[in-house]
N, C-alpha and C positions, 0 to 999 in steps of 0.2 A: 504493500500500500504506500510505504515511502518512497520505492522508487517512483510508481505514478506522479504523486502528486511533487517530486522534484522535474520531470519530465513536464508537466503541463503545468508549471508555473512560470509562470511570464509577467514583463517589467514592462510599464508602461513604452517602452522606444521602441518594443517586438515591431516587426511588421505585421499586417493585418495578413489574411491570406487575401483579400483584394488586391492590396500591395505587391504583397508577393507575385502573384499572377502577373504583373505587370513589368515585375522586375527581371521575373527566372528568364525568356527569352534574350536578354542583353547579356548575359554574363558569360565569359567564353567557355566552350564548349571544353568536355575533357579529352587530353591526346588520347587516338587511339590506340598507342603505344606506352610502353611505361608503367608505371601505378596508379593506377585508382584514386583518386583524391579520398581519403578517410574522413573526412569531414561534412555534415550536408552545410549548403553554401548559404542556407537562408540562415542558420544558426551562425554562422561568420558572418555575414550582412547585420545579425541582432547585437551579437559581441561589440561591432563598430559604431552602429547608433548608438548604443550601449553608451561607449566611450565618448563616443558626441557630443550627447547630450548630460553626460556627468560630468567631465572632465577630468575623471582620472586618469591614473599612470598606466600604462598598460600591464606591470603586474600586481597592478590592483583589481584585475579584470576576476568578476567573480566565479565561481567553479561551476557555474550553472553553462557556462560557456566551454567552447573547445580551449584548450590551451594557449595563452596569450601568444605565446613564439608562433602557433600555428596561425592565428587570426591577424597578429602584426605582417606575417608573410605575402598575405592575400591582399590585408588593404593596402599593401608595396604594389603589388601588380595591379590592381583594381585601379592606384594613381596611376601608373604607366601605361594601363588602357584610355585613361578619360573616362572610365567608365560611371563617375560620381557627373563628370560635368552631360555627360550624355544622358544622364536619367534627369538632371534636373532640364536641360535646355528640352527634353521631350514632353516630362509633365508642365512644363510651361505653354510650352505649344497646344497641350490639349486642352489645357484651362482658359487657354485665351479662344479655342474653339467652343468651349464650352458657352462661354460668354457672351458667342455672337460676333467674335474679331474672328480675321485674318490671322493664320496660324504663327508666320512669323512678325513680328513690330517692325513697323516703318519710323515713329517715332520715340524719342527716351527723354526723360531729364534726368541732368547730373547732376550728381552735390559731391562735397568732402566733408568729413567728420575726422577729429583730431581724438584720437585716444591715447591713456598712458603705456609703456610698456618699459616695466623696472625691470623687465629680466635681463639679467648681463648677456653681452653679445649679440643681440638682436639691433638692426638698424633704427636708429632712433633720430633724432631731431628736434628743433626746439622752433616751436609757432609761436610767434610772437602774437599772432592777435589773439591766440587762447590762452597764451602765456603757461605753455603745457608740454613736459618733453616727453615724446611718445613718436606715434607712426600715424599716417595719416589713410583712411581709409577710402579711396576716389571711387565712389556708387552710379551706378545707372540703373533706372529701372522703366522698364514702358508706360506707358500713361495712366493706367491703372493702378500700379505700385509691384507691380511682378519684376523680380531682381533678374539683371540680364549680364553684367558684368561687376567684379570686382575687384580691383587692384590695391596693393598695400605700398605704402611709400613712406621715409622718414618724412616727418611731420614739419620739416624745414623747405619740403618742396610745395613750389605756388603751384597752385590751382588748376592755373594755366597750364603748367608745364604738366600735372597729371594728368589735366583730361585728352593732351596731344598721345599720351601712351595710350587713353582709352582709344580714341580715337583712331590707332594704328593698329590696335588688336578688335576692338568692335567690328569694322571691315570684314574680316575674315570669318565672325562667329553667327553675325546677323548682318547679311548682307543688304537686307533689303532697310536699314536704317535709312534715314534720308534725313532726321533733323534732330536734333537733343537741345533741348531747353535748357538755361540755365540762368544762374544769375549773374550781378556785375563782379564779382569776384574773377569771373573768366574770361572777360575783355582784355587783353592784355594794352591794348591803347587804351583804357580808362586808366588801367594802373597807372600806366608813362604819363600821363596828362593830371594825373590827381600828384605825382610826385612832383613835378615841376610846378604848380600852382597850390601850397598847400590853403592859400585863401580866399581859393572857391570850392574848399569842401562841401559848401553845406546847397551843391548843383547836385550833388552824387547822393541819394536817398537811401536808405539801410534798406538792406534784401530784404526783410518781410513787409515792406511799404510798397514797393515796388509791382505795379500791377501786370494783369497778366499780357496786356499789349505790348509796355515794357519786353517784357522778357520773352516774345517774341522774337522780336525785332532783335535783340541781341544774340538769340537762339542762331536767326537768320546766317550769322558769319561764322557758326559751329557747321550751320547744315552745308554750305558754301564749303564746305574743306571734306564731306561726305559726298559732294554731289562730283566731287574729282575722280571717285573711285565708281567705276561703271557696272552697278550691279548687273546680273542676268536677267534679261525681261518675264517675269510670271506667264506662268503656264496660261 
């Protein structure tokens, strides 16, 4: 009876068997050569949300799981396939069919967010205008708020200079982008023109005052540097 109910006890992160369903066809296949994988893959999928969503160390991973050596192994290869960013960039797509969009986004807005990071050796930087030393997080997400990229950068790099990274890798991931909204932090001719005139600050209005024709129109010279890159014409 104990082993049952060790066997059919599950943590909040388990996947559903819906989930699962959705997942088992993406995961690669076992060689037809060799050994048998000894482990089933949805129990290492559970082990890693597991981790995910705790934040523990991995041998802190509890016994209800396969062996942590064994489950760290898999989510090595699981990064080497993409196979985290292809599940998410697919249930994206289906939830934005769900909703009556177009399966990939034509449009994004971008922000940055400055957080700490006291762990030694980790790229850090110091943001003057959060007065904060950490890494800075450069988001996009499509107009609905569905996340579509994410880059991490020391916390000393502008704005601008982040979102040309987004900007160079978005291309590639969602081609059909054509415009990302944003605010005047990523002008970079604002910046140049507010430093050389610090006494007409008060022309330049704080991002949340800022309406949404504003930030159109400034949107306009992000899209202008997407409209270079010649997506494929829809089916």
């Amino acid at each position: 009876m104990a082993a049952i109910e060790r066997k059919t006890k599950r943590y909040p992160s388990d996947l559903t068997d819906e989930e699962w369903e959705g997942i088992a066809p993406l995961l690669p296949k076992p060689s037809r050569r060799g050994r048998k994988p000894g482990v089933a893959m949805r129990e290492v999928l559970n082990a890693i949300r597991y981790m995910t969503r705790s934040g523990g160390g991995w041998r802190m991973l509890p016994k209800d799981f396969p062996p942590w050596q064994t489950v760290y192994w898999w989510f090595r290869r699981f990064v080497r396939l993409m196979l985290f960013q292809t599940i998410h960039d697919i249930a994206l797509m289906m939830d934005r069919e769900r909703a009556g969009r177009e399966a990939s986004p034509s449009a994004g807005i971008i922000d940055s967010q400055t957080v700490k990071a006291p762990a030694p050796g980790a790229q850090r930087g110091y943001d003057a205008a959060k007065k904060t030393v950490g890494r800075k997080r450069h988001i996009v997400v499509d107009t609905d708020g569905r996340l579509l990229m994410l880059n991490l950068t020391p916390a000393d790099l502008s704005d601008s200079a982040g979102a040309q990274m987004i900007l160079d890798a978005i291309r590639k991931r969602w081609p059909w982008v054509k415009h990302l909204f944003a605010d005047g932090a990523y002008d970079r001719r604002n910046s140049w023109t507010r430093r050389r005139s610090r006494s007409s600050s008060s022309r330049w209005a704080d991002a949340s005052r800022v309406n949404l024709a504003s930030r159109c129109c400034r949107a306009a010279r992000w899209s202008s540097a997407l409209d270079d890159t010649m997506a494929p014409p829809r089916a």
